[in-house]
N, C-alpha and C positions, 0 to 999 in steps of 0.2 A: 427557226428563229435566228437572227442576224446578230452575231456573235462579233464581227467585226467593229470597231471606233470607226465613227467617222474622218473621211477625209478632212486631212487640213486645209482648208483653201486658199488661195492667193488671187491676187486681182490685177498687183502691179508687178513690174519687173523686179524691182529691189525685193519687193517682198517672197517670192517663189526663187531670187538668183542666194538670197541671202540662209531660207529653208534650207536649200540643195547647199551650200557650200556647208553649211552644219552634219548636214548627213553625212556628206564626206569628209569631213574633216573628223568624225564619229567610224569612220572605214566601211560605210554603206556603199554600195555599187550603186549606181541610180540607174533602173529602168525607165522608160517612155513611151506612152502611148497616144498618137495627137487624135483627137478626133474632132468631127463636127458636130458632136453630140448626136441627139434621140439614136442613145446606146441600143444594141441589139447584140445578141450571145455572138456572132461575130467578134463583134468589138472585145466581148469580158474574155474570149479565148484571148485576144490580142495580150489581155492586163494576165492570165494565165502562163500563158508563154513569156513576156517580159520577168514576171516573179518566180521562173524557174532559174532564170540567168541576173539577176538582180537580189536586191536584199530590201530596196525601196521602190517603187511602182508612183512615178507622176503621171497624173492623164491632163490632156489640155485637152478644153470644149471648147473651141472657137467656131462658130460661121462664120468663114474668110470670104470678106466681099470682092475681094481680088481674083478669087477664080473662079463668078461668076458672070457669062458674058451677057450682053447687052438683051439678048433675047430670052436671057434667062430669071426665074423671078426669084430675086433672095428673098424677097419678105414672104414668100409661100414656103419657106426651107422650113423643113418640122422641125419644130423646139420643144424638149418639156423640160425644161431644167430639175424640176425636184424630182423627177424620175428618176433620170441620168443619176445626179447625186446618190439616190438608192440603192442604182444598180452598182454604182462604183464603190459603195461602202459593201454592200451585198459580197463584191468579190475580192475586197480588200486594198485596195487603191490607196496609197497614203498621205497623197496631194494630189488634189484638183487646181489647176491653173486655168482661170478664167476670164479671163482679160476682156475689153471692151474694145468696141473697133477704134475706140480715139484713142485708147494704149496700144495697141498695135499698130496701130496709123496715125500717129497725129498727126496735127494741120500740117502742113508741107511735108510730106513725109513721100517723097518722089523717085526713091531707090529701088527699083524691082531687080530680080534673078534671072538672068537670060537664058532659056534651058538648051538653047542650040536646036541645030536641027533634027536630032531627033524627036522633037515635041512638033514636029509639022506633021507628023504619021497620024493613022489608026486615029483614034479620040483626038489627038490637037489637033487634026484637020477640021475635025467638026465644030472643036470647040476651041476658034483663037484664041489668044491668053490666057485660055486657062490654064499650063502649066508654069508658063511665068508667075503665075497669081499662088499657085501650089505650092512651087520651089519656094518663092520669097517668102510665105509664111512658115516654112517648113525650118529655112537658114534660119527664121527671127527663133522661132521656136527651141531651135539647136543652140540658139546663142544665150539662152533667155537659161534654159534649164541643164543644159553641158549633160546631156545623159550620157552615160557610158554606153548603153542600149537600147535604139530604139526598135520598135515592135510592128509591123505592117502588116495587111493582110496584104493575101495572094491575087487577089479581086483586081486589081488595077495593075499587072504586072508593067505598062508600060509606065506610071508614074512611079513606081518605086525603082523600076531601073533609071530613074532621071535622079530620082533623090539617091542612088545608091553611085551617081553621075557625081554629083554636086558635092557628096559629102568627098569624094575621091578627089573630085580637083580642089576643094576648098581647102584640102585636110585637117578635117573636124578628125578629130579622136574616138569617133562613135562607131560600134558595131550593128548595124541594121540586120534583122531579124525578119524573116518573111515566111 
């Protein structure tokens, strides 16, 4: 039986920047874990690992239409939300950031992440911008939540060295976890 509180959720920016600034200002470390949801034990090691090094565990569910290319179909991306919710409370998760693609993007909203050319290799060759589409949701995500820690699987080792890229030239304050 699931012993753990549900996640709090958030939907806008003020509301998850305003959460996390309470926690820390409370002397919580903030954990992070981004996903594109329909979680899988994968993903809850991620929220595992994050709350060995953290005191608070945020997860964001976004399907980022940004790094999906043109041949690719986002409205077939699996979605169950009330799952996800389960499994996040399931592993103790203590906000969920779930944004809509018009709060992540609103109307003119034309600023993408440039990941250089190491995003021409391996996967960015096959899939153009998709690492542009990644980076940029990754920066908004880092800006939105200021995790101290955030948490990645090993699975895509070339996109986490682009985000472990971006947080170095950008200099975010965040320690990435893989």
């Amino acid at each position: 039986m699931n012993q753990n509180p549900a996640p709090r959720e958030f939907t806008t920016p003020a509301g998850i920047r305003a959460w996390v600034t309470a926690q820390r200002a409370g002397g919580s470390r903030i954990g992070f874990v981004p996903t594109m949801g329909f979680l899988h034990e994968g993903h809850l090691r991620l929220v595992d690992a994050a709350r060995a090094v953290s005191d608070v565990v945020v997860m964001s569910i976004f399907v980022n239409p940004l790094q999906f290319g043109p041949t690719e179909d986002l409205a077939r991306y699996p979605r169950d939300l009330p799952r996800d919710r389960a499994l996040a409370a399931g592993r103790g998760v203590d906000a969920l950031f779930l944004p809509d693609v018009s709060v992540m993007y609103p109307p003119g909203s034309d600023t993408r992440v440039a990941p250089g050319p190491a995003a021409d290799r391996w996967e960015g060759a096959a899939r153009p911008g998709h690492f542009a589409g990644v980076l940029t949701v990754v920066a908004k995500l880092f800006h939105l939540v200021s995790p101290d820690v955030a948490v990645f699987g090993q699975k895509d080792a070339q996109q986490v060295a682009l985000i472990r890229r971006m947080a170095r030239d950008l200099d975010w304050p965040v320690a990435l976890v893989v």
